[in-house]
N, C-alpha and C positions, 0 to 999 in steps of 0.2 A: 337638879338635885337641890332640896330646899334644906336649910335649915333644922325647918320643921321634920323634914324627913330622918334626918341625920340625927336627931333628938329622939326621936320617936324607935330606931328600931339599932339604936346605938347606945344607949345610955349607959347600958353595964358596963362597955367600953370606956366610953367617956368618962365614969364617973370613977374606973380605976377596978373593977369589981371583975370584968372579967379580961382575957388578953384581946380580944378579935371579935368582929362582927361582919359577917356577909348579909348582903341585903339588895333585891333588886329596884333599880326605878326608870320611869323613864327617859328617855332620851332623844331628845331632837336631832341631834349631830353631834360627832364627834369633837370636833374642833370647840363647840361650848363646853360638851362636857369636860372635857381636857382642863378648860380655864376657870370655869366652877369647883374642880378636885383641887388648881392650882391654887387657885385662894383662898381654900378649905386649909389647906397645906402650911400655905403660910401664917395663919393666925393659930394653927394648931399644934405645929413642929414645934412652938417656945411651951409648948404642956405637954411633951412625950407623945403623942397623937399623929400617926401618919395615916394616908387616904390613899388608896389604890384602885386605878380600875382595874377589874381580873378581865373581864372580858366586854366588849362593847358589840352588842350582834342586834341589826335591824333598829327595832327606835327602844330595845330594852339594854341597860348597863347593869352590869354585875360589880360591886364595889367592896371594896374590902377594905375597912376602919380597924386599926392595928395600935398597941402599944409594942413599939420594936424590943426595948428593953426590957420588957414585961416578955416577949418573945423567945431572946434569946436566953432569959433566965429559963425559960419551960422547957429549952430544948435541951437543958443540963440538968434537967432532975433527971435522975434514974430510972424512973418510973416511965416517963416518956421516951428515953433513949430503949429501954427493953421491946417498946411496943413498937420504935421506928425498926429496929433490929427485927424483929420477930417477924416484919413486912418487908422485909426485903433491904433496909434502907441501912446504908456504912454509916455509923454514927462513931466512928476514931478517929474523923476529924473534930477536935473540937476551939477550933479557930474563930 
């Protein structure tokens, strides 16, 4: 995962605009992609910015660029708790 990549189909994220971004790319292995997210992570955690692979299958990664903060403020509007509610999801924990 390049740079360029993470620019390219992230930016709303990145640049504070929107909470989250899913985006696939390729993958050699495991074990690099792991150390590529981890140093993603690291220059990115000090600007609200975290990297997750959601899933790693064959030579494609499934990744997910997150502002946590930005997160869990969305999970406390109203608005979003009636529609986790309305799909099944307990939202009375708000811990």
């Amino acid at each position: 995962m390049s740079e360029e990549m993470l620019v390219s189909y992230c930016s709303p994220t990145l640049s504070g605009l929107k909470t989250g971004s899913l985006f696939s790319c390729p993958c050699d292995s495991k074990k690099k992609m792991s150390g590529e997210i981890s140093n993603f992570n690291q220059k990115l955690s000090k600007k609200g910015i975290r990297i997750l692979p959601v899933r790693i299958s064959g030579r494609r990664a499934l990744i997910y660029v997150y502002r946590p903060e930005k997160l869990k403020q969305d999970f406390f509007d109203e608005k979003v708790q009636t529609i986790l509610a309305h799909k099944g999801y307990d939202c009375t924990n708000q811990n």
